[in-house]
N, C-alpha and C positions, 0 to 999 in steps of 0.2 A: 229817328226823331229825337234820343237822347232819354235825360232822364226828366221825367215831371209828378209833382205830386207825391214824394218819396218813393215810389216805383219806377222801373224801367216801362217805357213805350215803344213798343215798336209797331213794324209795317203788317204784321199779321201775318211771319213767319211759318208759322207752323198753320195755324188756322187757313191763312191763304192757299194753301197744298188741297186743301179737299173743298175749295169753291173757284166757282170760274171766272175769267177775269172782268168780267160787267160788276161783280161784287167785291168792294174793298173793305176787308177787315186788317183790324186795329188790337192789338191787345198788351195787357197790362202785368206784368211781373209784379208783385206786391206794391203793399201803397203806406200812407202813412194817415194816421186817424185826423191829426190837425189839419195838415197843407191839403189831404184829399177833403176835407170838407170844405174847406176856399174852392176849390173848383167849382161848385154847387153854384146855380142861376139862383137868385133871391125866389123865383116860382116853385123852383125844384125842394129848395132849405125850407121851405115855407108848406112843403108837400108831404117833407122827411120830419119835421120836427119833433115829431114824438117818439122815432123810433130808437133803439138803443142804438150807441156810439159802432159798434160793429154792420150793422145794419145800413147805416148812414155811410158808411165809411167806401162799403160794396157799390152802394147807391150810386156816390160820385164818381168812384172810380171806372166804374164801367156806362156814366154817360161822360165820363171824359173821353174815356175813348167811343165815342160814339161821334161825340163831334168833330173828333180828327178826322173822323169817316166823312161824317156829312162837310167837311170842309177840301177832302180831297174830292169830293166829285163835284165842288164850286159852290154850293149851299153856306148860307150866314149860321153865325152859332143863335142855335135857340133850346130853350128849355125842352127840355125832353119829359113829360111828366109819364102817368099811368094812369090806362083806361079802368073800367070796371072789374078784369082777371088781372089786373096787374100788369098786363101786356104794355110794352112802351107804345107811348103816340108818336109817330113823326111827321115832320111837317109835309107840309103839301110838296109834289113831286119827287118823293123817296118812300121807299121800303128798307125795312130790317130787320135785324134781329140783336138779342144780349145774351151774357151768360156772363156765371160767376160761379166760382168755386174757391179754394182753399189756397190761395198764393196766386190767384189766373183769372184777369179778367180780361173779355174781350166783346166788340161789338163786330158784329158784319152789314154795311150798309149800299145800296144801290139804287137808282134812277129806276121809280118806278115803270117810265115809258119803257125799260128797259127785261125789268125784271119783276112778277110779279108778287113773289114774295119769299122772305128768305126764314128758314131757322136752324140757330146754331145752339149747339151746349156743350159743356163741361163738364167731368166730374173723373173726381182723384181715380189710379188705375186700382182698383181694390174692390173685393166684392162685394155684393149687394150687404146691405145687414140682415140675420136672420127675419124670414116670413117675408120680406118686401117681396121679392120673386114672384110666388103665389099671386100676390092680388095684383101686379102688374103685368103678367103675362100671361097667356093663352096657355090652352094644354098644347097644343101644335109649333108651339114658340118652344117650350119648354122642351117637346121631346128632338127640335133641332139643338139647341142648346147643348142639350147630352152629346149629339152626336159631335160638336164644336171640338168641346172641351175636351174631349176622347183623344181628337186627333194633335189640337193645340190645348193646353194646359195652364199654359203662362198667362192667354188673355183670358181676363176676365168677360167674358161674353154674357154674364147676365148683369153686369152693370153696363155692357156695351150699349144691350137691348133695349136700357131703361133709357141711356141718353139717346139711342135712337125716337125711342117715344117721346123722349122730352122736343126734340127736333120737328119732331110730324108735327107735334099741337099747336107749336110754335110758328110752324110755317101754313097750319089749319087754318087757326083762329080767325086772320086777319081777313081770308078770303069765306068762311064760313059766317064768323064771329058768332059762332055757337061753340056749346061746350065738348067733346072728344076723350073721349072714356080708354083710358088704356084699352079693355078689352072692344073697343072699335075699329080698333088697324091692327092687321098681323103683319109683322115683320120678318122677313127672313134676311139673314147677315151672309157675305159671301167675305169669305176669309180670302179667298187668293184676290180676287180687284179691289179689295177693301171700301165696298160698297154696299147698299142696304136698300132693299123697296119694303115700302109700306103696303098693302093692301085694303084701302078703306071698305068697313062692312054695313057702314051707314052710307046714305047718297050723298054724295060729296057736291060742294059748289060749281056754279057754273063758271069758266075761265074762257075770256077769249072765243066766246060762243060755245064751247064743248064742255061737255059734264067732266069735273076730276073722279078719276078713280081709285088714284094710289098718288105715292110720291118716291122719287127717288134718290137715294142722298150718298153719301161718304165720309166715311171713319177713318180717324188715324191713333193709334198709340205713339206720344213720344214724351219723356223727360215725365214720365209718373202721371200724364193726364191720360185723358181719355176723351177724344174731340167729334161728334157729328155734325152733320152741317147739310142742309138742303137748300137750291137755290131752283126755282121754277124759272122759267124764260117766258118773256111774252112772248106771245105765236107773233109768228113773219107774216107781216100782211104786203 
């Protein structure tokens, strides 16, 4: 798609690798603080105004790509604001997800008849900062983690763990729209299919007639990020 916004745009190269093809992501090689705020819907500029020039900058760039999303699956460009957690709104007949990190922004979006909800994250390949670990993860998280690292060294699996969590609440929220406590889902990460289930320890929403119980997602390592992604399917009627 070329270059827009002082950033590269593309089809969602890498991101696209760990979702399946009913969901088109979109993402963003860096940006530029002026031209990315021109991308901003006057409802969006009027939503972000207060915040710092950095802040804004992330904003637009990753509902810019959001609407390349929603315009590949034939949807009009509309403002993308935030509900009450910050969570994006999208318009009626689609589901999504955002994420943003240090040089990487990216949306994943899909036809909710389609799919019932999606979450993606980011974040740089580098370990947790001291104490985070602790309060985001379980002791049973933790003492797989040991056993991870033992065998692989090189990933970081306890920031793996964290964007796996950041992925579960994301792809939680919209179908709960209740709050999801790290310590609510244990995770366990499988290093050889590069995949990841949740195990919800609260009662999860109803979908498609049946109670959730977990979710199930997939990670990739590439070029210094560190990528999860969940995508639910609506049940086959």
């Amino acid at each position: 798609m070329g270059d827009v916004s002082g950033g590269t745009v593309t089809d969602g190269a890498a991101l696209g690798r760990i979702l399946p093809a009913s969901v088109v992501a979109v993402e963003m090689f860096g940006d530029d603080p002026e031209e990315a705020t021109v991308a901003l819907m006057p409802e969006e500029a009027a939503h972000i105004a207060g915040a710092v020039q950095r802040r804004r900058r992330e904003y637009a760039c990753v509902r810019h790509c959001a609407r390349k999303g929603l315009a590949a699956l034939g949807l009009s460009p509309v403002p993308i604001l935030s509900g009450s957690r910050r969570e994006p709104l999208w318009p009626a007949g689609a589901v999504g997800s955002m994420t943003h990190c240090a040089g990487y922004r990216a949306a994943a979006v899909a036809r909710a008849s389609e799919v019932a909800t999606v979450g993606i994250d980011a974040e740089p390949h580098e370990p947790l900062p001291d104490g985070v670990l602790s309060v985001i993860s379980r002791n049973e998280e933790r003492a797989r983690l040991d056993e991870l690292a033992a065998h692989d060294p090189a990933t970081m699996w306890d920031r793996l763990l964290f964007s796996a969590k950041e992925s579960v609440y994301k792809a939680w929220y919209p179908l709960a729209r209740d709050w999801l406590g790290f310590e609510q889902a244990s995770i366990e990460l499988d290093p050889v299919r590069r995949r990841f289930s949740a195990r919800l320890l609260v009662p999860g929403p109803e979908l498609d007639g049946t109670r959730l119980d977990g979710f199930e997602g997939r990670w990739l390592v590439r070029d210094g990020l560190l990528l999860t992604a969940i995508a639910v399917p609506r049940a086959e009627t």
